[in-house]
C-alpha positions, 0 to 999 in steps of 0.5 A, a space after each residue: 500500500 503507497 503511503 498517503 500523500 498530504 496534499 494540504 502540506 505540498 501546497 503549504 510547502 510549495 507556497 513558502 518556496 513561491 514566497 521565496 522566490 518571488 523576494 529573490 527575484 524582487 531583490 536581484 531583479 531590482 533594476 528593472 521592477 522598481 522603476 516598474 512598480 513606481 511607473 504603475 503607481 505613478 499612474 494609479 496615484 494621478 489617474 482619479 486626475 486623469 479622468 477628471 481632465 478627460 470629463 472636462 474635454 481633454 484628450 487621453 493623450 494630452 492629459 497624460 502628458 500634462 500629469 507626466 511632466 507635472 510629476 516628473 517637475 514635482 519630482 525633480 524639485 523634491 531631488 533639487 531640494 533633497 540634493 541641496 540639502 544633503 550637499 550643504 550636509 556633507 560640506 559640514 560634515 568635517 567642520 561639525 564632527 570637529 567642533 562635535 569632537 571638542 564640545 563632547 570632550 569631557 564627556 568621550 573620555 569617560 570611554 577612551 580607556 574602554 576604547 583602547 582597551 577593546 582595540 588592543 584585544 582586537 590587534 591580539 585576536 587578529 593574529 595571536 603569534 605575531 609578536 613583531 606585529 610585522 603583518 600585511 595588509 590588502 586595502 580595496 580602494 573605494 570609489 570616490 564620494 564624487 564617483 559615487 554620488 554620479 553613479 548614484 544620480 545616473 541610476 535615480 535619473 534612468 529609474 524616474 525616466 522609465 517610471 515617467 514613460 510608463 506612467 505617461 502609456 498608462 494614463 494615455 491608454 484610458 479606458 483600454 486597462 479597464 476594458 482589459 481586464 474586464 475582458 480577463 474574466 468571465 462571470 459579471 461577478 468577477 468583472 465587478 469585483 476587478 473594476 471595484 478592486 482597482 477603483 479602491 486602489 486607485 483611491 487608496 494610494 491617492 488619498 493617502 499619497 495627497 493627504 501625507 504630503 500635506 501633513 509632511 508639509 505642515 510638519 517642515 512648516 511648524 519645525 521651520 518656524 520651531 527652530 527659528 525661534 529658539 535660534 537655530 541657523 538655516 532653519 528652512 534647510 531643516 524645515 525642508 530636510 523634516 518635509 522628506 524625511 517623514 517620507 521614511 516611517 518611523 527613520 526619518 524623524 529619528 534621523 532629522 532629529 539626529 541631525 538637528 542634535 548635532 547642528 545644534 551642540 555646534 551652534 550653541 555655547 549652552 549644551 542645555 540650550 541645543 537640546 531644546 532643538 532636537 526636543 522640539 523637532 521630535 516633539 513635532 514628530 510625535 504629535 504628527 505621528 500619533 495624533 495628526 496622521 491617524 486623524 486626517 488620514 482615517 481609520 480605513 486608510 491607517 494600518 497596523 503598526 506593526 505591519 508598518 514596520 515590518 513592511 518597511 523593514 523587508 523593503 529597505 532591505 531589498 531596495 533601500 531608500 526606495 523601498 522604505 518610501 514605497 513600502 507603505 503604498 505597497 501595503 495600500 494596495 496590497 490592503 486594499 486587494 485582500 479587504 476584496 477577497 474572503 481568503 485574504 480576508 484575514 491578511 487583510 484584517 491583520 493589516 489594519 488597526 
């Protein structure tokens, strides 16, 4: 007698290797899905716009090519005012580590011997029988801060080009996507259900896309304001850096309120003094995150904050930075097909608060 399979547990076994090799493709394939998925939710984002322009008369064509190229000025004046800021960051950098070095003397001496202590074991540990200490090296050179920050630039160029493009044939092709994929199914029921699902993520992403940006906003606005009052120089440059920075959940203010610290100690010749900077700017973080947002964004947009994380986590890790800022429109639209589906129904469930 043949032993019984367990259909159950293939198909189980069989899903998780699916999920597996989905995340590796995602991860290796990086180059030519993201600008893909940004392209797509692009479209999705502009498209409740597009329809709108098309009721008033406009063509399909020309209406997309006016969303195109206004998101694509949208974007590069976000990377203008992201370069100017992380480039005035990184012309600092040397003069405020220094003057960091020399403000928190006294208190970096308290860890000096347990500094010196640790890389005397290390030099022990790395080669135990050499007592001249007579020992070789190999050093890789690294590719230059300009090199890299070129290659960098190239790479975000050729990314939001593509995604342009892409998004521009999507809008262009109107009502052709819709007729599509009713076409892809054969019960009325199943046509419904599509044209719902993609509906509700076309509203979703962009409610959620405009509602952030306005907050993201107002928080720049009010930490502008916040730091100008108590003194801080360039207070519109921090303004604008907590503007893109809240783009990252949970990182973003973390890093901005970094940032503000170390600025800050500089700045002023009271440690106390410069502490109220960074207070307030998480203090502003805070109320935005646990009071505003969840407000003005609604309780069928908000998700659970665990799932949040986790999302941004697994994102940031394939993709980077453009992981975690696409990670939670990602989670929108996946939210949004399983509230639509009983068999996801519970993911979906999950997802939300």
């Amino acid at each position: 007698m043949e032993p019984s399979v367990d259909v159950k547990a293939l198909r189980r076994s069989a899903g998780i290797l699916a999920v597996i090799a989905i995340f590796v493709v995602i991860y290796y394939a990086r180059d030519v899905i993201l600008p893909m998925m940004l392209g797509t939710l692009i479209a999705i984002t502009v498209s409740p716009a597009a329809r709108a322009m098309v009721r008033l008369g406009l063509p399909n064509t020309l209406a997309a090519a006016l969303l195109s190229i206004a998101t694509g000025c949208l974007i590069l004046a976000v990377i203008y005012l992201a370069g100017g800021t992380i480039a005035a960051w990184i012309e600092e950098a040397p003069q405020i580590g220094r003057e960091l070095e020399i403000k928190l003397r006294g208190l970096s001496d308290a860890f000096q011997a347990f500094q010196e202590a640790s890389e005397e074991v290390e030099r022990i540990g790395e080669n135990p029988d050499d007592a001249t200490g007579d020992t070789q090296r190999v050093v890789v050179e690294q590719p230059g801060l300009l090199t890299s920050a070129v290659t960098g630039f190239a790479s975000t160029a050729t990314t939001v080009a593509v995604a342009l493009i892409l998004a521009f044939f999507l809008l262009a092709s109107g009502e052709l996507f819709y007729a599509k994929l009713v076409q892809s199914f054969t019960s009325m029921k199943e046509k419904k259900r599509a044209l719902t699902v993609v509906y509700e993520v076309q509203r979703r992403v962009s409610r959620y896309l405009l509602t952030i940006t306005l907050i993201n906003a107002a928080l720049g606005f009010c930490i502008g304001i916040a730091l100008w009052l108590i003194g801080l120089d360039n207070a519109i440059t921090w303004g604008t850096a907590a503007f893109l920075l809240n783009y990252l959940p949970f990182i973003g203010g973390l890093i901005g309120t970094l940032f503000v610290a170390a600025y800050a100690i500089i700045s002023f010749d009271s440690l106390a003094y410069a502490l109220l900077a960074p207070i307030a700017y998480q203090s502003l973080t805070i109320l935005e995150g646990q009071f505003l947002t969840p407000y003005l964004v609604g309780r069928q947009l908000e998700m659970n904050t665990v799932s949040v994380f986790l999302a941004v986590v697994i994102w940031t890790w394939l993709w980077g930075v453009a992981g975690a800022l696409l990670a939670v429109p990602f989670l929108l639209v996946f939210k949004a097909i399983a509230d639509e589906f009983k068999s996801l129904a519970p993911i979906g469930n999950f997802l939300g608060r």
